[in-house]
KEKE-3310 file (N, C-alpha, C; in steps of 0.2 Angstrom, whole numbers, plus 5000, padded with zeros to 4 digits):
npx = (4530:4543:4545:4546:4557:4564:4562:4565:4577:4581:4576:4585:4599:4595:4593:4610:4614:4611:4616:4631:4628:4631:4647:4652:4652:4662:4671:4674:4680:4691:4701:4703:4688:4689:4700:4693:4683:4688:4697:4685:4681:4691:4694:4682:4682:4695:4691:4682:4687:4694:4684:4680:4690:4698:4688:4687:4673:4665:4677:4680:4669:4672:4678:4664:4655:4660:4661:4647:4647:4656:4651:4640:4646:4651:4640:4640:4650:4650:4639:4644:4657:4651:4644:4655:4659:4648:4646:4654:4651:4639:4625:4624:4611:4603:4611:4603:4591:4586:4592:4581:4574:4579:4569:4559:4565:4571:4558:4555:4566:4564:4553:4557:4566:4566:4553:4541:4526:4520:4508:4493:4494:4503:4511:4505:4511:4527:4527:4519:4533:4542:4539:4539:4552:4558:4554:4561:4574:4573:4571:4559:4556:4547:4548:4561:4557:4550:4561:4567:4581:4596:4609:4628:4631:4621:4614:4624:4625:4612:4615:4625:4612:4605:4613:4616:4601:4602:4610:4602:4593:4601:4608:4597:4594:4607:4610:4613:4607:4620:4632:4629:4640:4651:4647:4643:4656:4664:4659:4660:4677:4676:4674:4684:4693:4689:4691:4703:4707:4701:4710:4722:4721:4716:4727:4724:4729:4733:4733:4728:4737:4732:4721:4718:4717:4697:4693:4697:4688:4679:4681:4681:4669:4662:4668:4665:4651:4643:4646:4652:4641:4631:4628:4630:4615:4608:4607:4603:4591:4584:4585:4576:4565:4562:4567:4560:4553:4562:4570:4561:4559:4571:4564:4564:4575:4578:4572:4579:4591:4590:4589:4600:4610:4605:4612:4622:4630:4624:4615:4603:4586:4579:4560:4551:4559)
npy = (4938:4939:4952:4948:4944:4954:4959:4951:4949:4962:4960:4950:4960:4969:4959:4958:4972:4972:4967:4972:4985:4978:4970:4983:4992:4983:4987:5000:5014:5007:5012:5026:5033:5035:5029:5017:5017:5020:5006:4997:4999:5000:4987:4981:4983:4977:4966:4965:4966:4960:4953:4961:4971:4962:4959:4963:4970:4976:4982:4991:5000:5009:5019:5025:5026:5029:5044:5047:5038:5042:5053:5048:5037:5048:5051:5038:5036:5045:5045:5030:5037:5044:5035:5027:5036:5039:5028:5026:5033:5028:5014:5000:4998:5009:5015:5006:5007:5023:5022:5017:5032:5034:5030:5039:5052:5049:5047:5060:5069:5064:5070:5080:5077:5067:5069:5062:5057:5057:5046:5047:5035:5031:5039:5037:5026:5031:5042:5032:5024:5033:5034:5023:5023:5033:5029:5016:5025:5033:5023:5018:5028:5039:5051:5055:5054:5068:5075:5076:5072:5068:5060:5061:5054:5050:5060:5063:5053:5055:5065:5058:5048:5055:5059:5045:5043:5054:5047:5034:5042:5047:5039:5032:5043:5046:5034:5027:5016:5008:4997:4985:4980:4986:4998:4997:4991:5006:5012:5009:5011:5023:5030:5024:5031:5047:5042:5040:5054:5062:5055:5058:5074:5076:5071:5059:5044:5025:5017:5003:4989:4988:4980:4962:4947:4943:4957:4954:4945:4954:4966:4959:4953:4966:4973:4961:4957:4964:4976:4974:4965:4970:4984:4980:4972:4981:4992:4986:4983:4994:5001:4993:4992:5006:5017:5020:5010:5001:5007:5003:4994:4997:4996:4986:4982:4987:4978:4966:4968:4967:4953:4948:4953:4946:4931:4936:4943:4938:4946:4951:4961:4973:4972:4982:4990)
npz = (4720:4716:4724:4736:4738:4738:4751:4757:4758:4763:4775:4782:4780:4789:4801:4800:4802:4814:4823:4821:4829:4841:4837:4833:4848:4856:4850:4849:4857:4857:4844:4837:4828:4817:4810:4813:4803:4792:4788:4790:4779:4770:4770:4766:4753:4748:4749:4738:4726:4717:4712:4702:4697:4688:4678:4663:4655:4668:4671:4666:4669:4680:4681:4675:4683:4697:4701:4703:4714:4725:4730:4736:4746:4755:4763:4769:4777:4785:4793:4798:4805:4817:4823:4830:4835:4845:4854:4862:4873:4875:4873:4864:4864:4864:4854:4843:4845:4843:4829:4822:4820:4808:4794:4795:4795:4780:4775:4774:4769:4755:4751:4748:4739:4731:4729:4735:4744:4761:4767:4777:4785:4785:4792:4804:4807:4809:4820:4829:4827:4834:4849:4854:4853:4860:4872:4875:4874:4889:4896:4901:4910:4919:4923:4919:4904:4904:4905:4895:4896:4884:4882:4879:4869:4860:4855:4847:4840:4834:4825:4815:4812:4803:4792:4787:4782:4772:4763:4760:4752:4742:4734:4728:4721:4714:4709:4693:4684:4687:4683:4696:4706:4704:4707:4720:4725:4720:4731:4742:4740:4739:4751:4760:4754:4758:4773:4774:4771:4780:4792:4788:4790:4801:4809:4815:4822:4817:4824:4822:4825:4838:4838:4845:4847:4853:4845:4834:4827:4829:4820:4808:4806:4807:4793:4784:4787:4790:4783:4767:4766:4766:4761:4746:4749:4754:4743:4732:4737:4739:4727:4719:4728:4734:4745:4758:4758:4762:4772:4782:4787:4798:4812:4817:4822:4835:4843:4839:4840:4855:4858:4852:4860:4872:4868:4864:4875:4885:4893:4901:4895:4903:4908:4907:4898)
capx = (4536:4549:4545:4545:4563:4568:4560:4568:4585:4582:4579:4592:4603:4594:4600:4616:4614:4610:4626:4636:4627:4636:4654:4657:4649:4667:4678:4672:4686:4698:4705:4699:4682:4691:4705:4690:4681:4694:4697:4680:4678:4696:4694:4676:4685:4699:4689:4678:4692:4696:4678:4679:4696:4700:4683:4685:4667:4666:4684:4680:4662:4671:4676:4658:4652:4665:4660:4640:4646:4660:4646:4636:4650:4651:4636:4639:4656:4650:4638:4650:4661:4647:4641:4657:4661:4644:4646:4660:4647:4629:4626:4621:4604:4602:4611:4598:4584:4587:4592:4571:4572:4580:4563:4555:4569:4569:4552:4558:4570:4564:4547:4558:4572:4564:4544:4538:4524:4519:4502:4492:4494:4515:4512:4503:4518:4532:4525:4522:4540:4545:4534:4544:4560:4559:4550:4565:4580:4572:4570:4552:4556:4540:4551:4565:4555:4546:4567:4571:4591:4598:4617:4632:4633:4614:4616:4630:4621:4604:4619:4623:4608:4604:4620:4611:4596:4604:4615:4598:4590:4607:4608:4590:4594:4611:4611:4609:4609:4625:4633:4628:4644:4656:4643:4646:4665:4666:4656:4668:4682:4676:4673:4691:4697:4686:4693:4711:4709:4702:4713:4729:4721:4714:4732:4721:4734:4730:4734:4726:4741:4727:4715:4719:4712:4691:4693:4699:4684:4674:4682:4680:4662:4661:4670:4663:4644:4640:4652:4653:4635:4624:4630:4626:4609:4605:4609:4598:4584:4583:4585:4567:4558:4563:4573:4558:4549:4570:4570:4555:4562:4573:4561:4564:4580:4579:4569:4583:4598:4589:4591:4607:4613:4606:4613:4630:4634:4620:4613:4593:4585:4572:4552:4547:4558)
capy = (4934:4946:4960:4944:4943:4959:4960:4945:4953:4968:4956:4950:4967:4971:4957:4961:4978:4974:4962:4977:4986:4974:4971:4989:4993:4981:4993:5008:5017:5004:5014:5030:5030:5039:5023:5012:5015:5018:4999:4995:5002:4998:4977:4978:4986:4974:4958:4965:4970:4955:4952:4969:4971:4956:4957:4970:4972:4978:4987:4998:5003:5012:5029:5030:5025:5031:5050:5048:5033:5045:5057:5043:5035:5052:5050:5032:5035:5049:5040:5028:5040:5047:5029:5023:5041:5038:5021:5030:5036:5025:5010:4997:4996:5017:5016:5001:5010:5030:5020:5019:5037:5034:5029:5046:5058:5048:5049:5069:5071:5060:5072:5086:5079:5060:5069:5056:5060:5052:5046:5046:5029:5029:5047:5034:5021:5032:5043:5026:5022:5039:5034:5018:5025:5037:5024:5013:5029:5036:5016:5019:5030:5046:5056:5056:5058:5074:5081:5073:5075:5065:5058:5064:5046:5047:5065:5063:5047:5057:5067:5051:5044:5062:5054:5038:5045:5056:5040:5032:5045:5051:5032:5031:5047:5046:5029:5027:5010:5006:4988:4985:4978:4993:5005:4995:4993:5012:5018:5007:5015:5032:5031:5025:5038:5049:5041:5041:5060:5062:5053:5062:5081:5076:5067:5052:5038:5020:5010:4996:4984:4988:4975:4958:4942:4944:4962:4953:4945:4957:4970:4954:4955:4972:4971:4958:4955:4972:4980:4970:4961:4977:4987:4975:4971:4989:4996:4981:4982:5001:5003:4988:4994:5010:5018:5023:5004:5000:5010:5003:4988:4998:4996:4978:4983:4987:4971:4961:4969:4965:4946:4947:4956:4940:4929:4935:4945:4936:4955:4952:4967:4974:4969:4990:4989)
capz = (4723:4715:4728:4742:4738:4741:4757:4762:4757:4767:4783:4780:4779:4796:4807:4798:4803:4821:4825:4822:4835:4846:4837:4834:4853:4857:4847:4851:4863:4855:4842:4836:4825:4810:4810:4813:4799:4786:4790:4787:4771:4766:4770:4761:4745:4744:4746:4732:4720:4713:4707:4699:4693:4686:4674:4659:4657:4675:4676:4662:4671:4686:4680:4674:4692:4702:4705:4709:4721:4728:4736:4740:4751:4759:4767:4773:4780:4790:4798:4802:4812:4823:4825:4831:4844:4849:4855:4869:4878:4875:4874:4857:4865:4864:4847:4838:4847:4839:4823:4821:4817:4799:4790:4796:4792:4774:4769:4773:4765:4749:4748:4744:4735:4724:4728:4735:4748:4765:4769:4785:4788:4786:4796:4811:4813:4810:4825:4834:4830:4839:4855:4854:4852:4866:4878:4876:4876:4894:4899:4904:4916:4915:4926:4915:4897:4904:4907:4890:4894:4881:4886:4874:4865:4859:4852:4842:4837:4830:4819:4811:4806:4796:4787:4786:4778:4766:4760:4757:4748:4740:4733:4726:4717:4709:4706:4686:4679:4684:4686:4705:4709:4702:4710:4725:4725:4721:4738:4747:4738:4739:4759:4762:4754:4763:4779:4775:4769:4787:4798:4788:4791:4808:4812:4818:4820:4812:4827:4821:4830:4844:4837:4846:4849:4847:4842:4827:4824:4828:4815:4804:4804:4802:4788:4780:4788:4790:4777:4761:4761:4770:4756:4744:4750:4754:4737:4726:4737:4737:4719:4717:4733:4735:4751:4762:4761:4765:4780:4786:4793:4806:4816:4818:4824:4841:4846:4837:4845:4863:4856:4850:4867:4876:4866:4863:4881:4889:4894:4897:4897:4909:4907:4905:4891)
cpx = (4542:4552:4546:4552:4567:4568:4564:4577:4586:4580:4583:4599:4601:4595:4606:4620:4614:4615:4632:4634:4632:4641:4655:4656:4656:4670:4678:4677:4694:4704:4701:4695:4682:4694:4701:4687:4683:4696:4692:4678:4684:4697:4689:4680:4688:4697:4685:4681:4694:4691:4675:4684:4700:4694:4684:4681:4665:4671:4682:4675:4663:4673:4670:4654:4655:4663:4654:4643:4650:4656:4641:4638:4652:4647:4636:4644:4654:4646:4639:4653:4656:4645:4645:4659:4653:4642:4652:4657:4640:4630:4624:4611:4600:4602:4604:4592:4584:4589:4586:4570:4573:4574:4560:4559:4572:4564:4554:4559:4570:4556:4550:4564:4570:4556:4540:4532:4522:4513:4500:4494:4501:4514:4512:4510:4525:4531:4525:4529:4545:4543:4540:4551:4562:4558:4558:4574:4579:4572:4564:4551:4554:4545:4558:4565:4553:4556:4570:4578:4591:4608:4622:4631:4625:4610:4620:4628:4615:4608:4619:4619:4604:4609:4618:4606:4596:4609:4610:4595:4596:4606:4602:4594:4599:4613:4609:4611:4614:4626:4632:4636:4650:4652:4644:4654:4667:4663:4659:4673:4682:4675:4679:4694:4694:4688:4700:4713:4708:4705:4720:4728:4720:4722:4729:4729:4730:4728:4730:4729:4735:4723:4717:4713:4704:4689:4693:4692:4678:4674:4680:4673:4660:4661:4664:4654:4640:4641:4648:4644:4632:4624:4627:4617:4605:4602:4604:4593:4582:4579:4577:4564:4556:4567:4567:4553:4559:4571:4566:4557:4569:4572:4563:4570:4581:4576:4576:4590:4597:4591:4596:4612:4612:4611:4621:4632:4630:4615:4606:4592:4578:4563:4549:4550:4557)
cpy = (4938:4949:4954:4946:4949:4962:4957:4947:4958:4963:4955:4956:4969:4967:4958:4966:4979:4970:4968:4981:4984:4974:4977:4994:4990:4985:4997:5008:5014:5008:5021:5028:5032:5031:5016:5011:5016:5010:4995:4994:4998:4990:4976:4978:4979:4966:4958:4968:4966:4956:4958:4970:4968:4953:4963:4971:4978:4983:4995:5003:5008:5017:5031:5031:5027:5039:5051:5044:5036:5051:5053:5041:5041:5053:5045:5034:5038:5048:5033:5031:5040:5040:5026:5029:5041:5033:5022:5030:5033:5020:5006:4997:5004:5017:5013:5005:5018:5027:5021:5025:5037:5034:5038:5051:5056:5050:5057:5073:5070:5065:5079:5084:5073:5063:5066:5060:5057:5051:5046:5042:5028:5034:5044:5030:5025:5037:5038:5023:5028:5037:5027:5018:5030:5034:5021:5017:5030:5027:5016:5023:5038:5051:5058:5057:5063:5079:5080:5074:5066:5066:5062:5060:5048:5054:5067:5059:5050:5061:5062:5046:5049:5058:5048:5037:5049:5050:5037:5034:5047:5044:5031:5037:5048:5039:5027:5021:5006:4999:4990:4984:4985:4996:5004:4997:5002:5017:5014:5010:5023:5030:5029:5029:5044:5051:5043:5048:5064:5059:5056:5071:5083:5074:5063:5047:5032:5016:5004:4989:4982:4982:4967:4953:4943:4950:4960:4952:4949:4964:4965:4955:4961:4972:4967:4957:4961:4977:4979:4968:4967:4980:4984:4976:4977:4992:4991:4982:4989:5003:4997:4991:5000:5012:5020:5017:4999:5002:5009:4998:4991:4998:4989:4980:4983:4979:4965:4962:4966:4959:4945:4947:4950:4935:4928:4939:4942:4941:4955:4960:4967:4973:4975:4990:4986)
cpz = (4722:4720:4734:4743:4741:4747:4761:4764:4763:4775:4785:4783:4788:4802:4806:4803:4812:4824:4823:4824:4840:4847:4838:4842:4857:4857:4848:4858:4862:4851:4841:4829:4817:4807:4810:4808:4790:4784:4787:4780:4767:4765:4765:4753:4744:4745:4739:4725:4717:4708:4704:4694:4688:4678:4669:4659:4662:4678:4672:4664:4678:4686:4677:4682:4697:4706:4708:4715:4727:4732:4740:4746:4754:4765:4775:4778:4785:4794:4802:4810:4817:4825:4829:4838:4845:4853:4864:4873:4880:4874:4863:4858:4861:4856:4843:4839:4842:4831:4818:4819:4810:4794:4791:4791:4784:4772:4769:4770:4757:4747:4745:4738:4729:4724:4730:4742:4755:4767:4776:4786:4791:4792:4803:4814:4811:4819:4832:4834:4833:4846:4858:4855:4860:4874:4880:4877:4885:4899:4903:4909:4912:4915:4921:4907:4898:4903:4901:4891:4892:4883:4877:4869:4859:4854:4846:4836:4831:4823:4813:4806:4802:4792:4783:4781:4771:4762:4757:4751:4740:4733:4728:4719:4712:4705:4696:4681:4678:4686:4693:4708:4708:4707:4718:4730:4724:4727:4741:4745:4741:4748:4762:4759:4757:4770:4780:4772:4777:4792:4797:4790:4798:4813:4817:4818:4820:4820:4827:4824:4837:4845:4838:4848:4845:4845:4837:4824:4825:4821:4806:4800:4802:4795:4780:4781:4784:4786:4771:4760:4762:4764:4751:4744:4750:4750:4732:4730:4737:4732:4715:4721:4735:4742:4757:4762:4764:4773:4783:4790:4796:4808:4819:4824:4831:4844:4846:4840:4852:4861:4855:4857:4873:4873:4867:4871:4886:4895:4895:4897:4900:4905:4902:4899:4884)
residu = (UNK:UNK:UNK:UNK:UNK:UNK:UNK:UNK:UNK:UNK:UNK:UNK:UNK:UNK:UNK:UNK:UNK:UNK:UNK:UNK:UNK:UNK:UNK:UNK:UNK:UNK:UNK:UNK:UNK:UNK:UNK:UNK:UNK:UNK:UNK:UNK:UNK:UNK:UNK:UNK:UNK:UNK:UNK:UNK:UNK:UNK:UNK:UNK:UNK:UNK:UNK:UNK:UNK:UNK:UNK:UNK:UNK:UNK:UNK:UNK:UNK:UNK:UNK:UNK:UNK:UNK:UNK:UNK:UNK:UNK:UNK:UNK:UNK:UNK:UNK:UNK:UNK:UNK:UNK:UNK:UNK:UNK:UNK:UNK:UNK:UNK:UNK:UNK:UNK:UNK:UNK:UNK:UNK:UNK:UNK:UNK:UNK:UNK:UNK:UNK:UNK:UNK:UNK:UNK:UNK:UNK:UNK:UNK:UNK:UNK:UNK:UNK:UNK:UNK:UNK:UNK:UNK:UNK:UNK:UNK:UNK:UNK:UNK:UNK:UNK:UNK:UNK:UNK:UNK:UNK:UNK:UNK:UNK:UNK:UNK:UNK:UNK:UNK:UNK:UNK:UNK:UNK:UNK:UNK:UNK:UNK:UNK:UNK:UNK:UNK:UNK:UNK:UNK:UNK:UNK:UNK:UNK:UNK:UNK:UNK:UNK:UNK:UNK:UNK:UNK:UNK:UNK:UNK:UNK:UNK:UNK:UNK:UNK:UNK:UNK:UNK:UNK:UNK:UNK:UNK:UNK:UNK:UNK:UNK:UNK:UNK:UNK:UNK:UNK:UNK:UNK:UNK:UNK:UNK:UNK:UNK:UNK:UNK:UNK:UNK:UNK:UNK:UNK:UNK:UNK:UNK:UNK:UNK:UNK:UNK:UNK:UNK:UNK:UNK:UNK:UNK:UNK:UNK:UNK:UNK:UNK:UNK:UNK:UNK:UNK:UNK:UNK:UNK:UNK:UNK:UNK:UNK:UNK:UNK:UNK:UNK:UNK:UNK:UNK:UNK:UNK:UNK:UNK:UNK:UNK:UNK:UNK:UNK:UNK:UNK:UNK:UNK:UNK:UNK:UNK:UNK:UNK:UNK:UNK:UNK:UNK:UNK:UNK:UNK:UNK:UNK:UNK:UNK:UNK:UNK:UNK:UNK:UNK)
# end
């Protein structure tokens, strides 16, 4: 019942994950993706600062936890950026779909760097979620899988979720017994500094005055849905189930984004896909 729970967690984390397909599919071109996820990182932090700051126990625990969590959040962020300048040019459906490759290019990178090894059987459905993945990028169309051209957006995107995967694996590996929540607040910290050391070198401007009306809410949920608990959930069900039964349910992903996409833009999607 233990292991249920953190399954159930990680569902959880993966609708999360797919409603921010859509809000940041909004924002995307609004501002730029440096300024967009400086924002993100920097709302999660300061709602999680209190119940960090405010507890000795807990305040004393983040110079121990501060520098592993500070390359960890290197990863995330930078999947961030490419997520949000890939969203310019593709679509939320293209992203949640190419998302699916995360699990693979984890067990990967986790047989050379945690040892872990993968079996036929993982070997069979990560393959089928290649087939799947491809079916739904090309839109079922033969003529256009045999010419594989892949769009800028969907490119950029495959960058990304290397970022994604080493985040996972990164995570697994330097994490060592800290409070969850320190360890937490410190990959939010560390990825806003991150941001705002590339938006000053880049000469990104912040324009965040840009985000009106349901821009708001939709950086809100970032923020907080997608941000603040993802993180969270990610990071405690990783560290019980491991990062490569974690990454398994991206697969889910794309089915749930089509649903969301009805729901919230009222967008069906075609039969073939």
């Amino acid at each position: 019942m233990e292991k249920l729970k953190y399954h159930l967690l990680v569902m959880l984390a993966t609708v999360l994950v797919a409603g921010s397909f859509i809000a940041s599919e909004k924002l995307a071109g609004v501002i730029n993706p440096f300024s967009l996820t400086l924002l993100r990182f920097l709302g999660a932090a300061l709602i999680l600062l209190p119940f960090v700051i405010f507890k000795k126990p807990l305040r004393t625990k983040i110079a121990h936890s501060f520098p592993r969590a500070f390359i960890v959040s290197f990863f995330y962020t930078m999947f961030f950026i490419g997520f949000f300048e890939s969203l310019k040019t593709t679509t939320s459906l293209n992203t949640g779909t190419l998302f699916t490759l995360v699990p693979l290019l984890t067990a990967i990178i986790s047989i050379f760097i945690l040892k872990e090894k993968i079996s036929i059987k993982n070997t069979g459905v990560y393959l089928l979620g290649i087939l799947g993945t491809v079916w739904v990028i090309f839109k079922g169309d033969i003529e256009a899988l045999l010419l594989f051209s892949l769009n800028q957006g969907d490119l950029i995107f495959i960058v990304a979720i290397l970022f994604m995967s080493l985040y996972s694996v990164s995570m697994k590996f330097l994490y060592k017994n800290d409070e969850l929540i320190v360890f937490v607040f410190c990959t939010l910290v560390g990825g806003a500094i991150w941001m705002l050391l590339a938006t000053f070198i880049l000469e990104k401007p912040l324009e965040w005055q840009l985000l009106k009306g349901d821009l708001i809410l939709y950086m809100s949920y970032l923020i907080i849905g997608a941000t603040l608990a993802t993180v969270y959930l990610y990071q405690i069900t990783t560290l019980a189930i491991g990062p490569t039964k974690v990454n398994s349910y991206i697969y889910l992903n794309p089915a749930i984004v089509v649903i969301l996409v009805l729901m919230v833009n009222n967008e069906p999607v075609s039969l073939v896909i």
